[in-house]
C-alpha positions, 0 to 999 in steps of 0.5 A, spaced: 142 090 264 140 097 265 142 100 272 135 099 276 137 091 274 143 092 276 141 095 282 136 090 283 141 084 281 146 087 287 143 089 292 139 081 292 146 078 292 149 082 297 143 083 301 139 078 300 144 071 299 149 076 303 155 073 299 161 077 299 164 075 293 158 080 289 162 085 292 167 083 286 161 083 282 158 088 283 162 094 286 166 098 283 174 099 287 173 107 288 166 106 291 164 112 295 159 111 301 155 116 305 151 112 309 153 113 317 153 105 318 159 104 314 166 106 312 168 108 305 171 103 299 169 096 297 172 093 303 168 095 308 161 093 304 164 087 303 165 085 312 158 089 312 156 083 308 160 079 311 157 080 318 150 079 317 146 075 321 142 069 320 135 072 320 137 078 316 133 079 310 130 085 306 124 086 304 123 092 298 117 096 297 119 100 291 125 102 286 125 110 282 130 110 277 133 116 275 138 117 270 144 114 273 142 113 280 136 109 283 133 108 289 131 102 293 125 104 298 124 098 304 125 094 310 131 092 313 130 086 318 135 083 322 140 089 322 138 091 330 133 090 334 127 093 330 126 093 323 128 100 319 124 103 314 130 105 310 131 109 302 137 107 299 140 111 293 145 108 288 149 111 283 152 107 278 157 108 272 159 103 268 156 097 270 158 097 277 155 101 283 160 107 284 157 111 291 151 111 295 146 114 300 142 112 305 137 114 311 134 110 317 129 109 322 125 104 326 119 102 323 113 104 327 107 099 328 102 103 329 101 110 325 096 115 324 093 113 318 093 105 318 098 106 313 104 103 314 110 106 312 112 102 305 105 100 303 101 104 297 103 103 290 110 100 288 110 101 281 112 108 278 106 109 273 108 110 265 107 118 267 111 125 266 116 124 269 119 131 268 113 135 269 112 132 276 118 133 277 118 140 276 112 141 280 115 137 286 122 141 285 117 148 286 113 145 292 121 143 295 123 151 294 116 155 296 113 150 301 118 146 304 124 152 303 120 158 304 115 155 307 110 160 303 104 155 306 098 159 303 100 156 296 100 149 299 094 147 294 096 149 289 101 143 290 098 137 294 091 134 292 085 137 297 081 130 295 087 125 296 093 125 300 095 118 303 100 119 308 105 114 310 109 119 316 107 114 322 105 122 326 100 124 320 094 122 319 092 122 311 089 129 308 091 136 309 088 136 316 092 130 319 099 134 316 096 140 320 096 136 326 101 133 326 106 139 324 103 143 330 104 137 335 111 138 332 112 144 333 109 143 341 115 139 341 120 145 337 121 140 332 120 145 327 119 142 320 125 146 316 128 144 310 135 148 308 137 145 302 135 140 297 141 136 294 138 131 289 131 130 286 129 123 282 124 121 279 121 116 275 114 116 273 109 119 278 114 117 283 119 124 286 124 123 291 127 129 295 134 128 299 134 134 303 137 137 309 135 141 314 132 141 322 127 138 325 130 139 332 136 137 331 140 137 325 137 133 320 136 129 313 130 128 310 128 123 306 122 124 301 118 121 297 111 123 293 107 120 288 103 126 284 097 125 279 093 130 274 098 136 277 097 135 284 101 130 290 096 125 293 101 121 296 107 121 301 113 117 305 119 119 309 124 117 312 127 123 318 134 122 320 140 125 325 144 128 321 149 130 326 152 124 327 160 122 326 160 119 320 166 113 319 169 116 312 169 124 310 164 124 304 159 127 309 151 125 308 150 128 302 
């Protein structure tokens, strides 16, 4: 199995049949957790499973993978009161999942843009994976590092940009409103540092640091084509919160 497979065949048995037991499977016993939900190690996944209630159930949207890290984008449903729109990041060595990342937020029923906040295409095209991901890595540092936003063409289609942040609507224009509404708000889009970028095809993740208000992570992910971004998800969460281990989110 190559690890997108073995990502895929351990996140539905842990997930999806919620059985513990895959955690001897599938996790290896040094496993490294970043999530805020859930402390570090094997063990803790392993209650975390155990612990799942009735309805839970997951529904994915997309896989990227990148070497040996790859990426889950979907919805969790029964993990609280609402459904969270979540990416998940896996590394694996060996065979065996070695550490994760993850960012959450509740799913949105209504958006600006109709879209919904995991619909689109879910399959990375046969495409240049390291051009695109040269370009999306040069937007991170010029737009959203130095927020040089007179060059914000040369990176973002003019003709097609399908938003999926529940506050933008699709386009240049509806990216413009939402940032100003925010910036009423002082919630000011500030990216500090871009941790990992991975990318597959079309598709290009970014798990970033930054402020939006509060301390923050943000979760990005572009689909690019002919040279230019044409569409976006997100994910934006606290990055302030107490973590259960000592790995930080990142």
């Amino acid at each position: 199995m190559n690890n997108k497979e073995i990502v895929l065949k351990a996140a539905g048995e842990l997930f999806g049949d919620k059985d513990p037991s895959a955690v001897d499977r599938w996790v290896a016993p040094d496993y490294r957790q970043h999530s805020s939900l859930i402390a570090d190690g094997p063990e803790a996944l392993r209650g975390l499973v155990a612990s799942l209630p009735e309805g839970f159930r997951y529904e994915l949207a997309r896989v990227v993978e990148d070497g040996d890290l790859v990426a889950l984008h979907g919805v969790y449903h029964g993990f609280g009161p609402e459904p969270l729109v979540a990416f998940d990041l896996f590394r694996v060595e060996n065979g065996k999942l070695a550490e994760h990342w993850d960012a959450l937020a509740p799913l949105v029923g209504e958006t600006a843009s109709g879209r919904s906040q995991t619909d689109g295409q879910s399959e990375p095209s046969n495409d240049d994976t390291e051009r695109n991901r040269a370009l999306v890595k040069e937007f991170a540092q010029r737009i959203l590092q130095d927020a040089d936003y007179s060059v914000l063409t040369d990176y973002i289609s003019t003709e097609t940009y399908l938003q999926h942040n529940p506050e933008a609507a699709d386009g240049l224009d509806g990216f413009g409103a939402a940032a100003a509404k925010w910036a009423e708000q002082g919630k000011n889009l500030v990216y500090t540092t871009v941790h990992k970028v991975v990318a597959e095809g079309d598709l290009v993740l970014l798990q970033s640091e930054g402020e939006f208000g509060e301390p923050v992570a943000y979760w990005d992910l572009f689909r690019v084509r002919d040279g230019r971004i044409v569409e976006h998800w997100d994910v934006i969460a606290p990055a302030s919160v107490e973590l259960p281990h000592s790995n930080g989110l990142f």
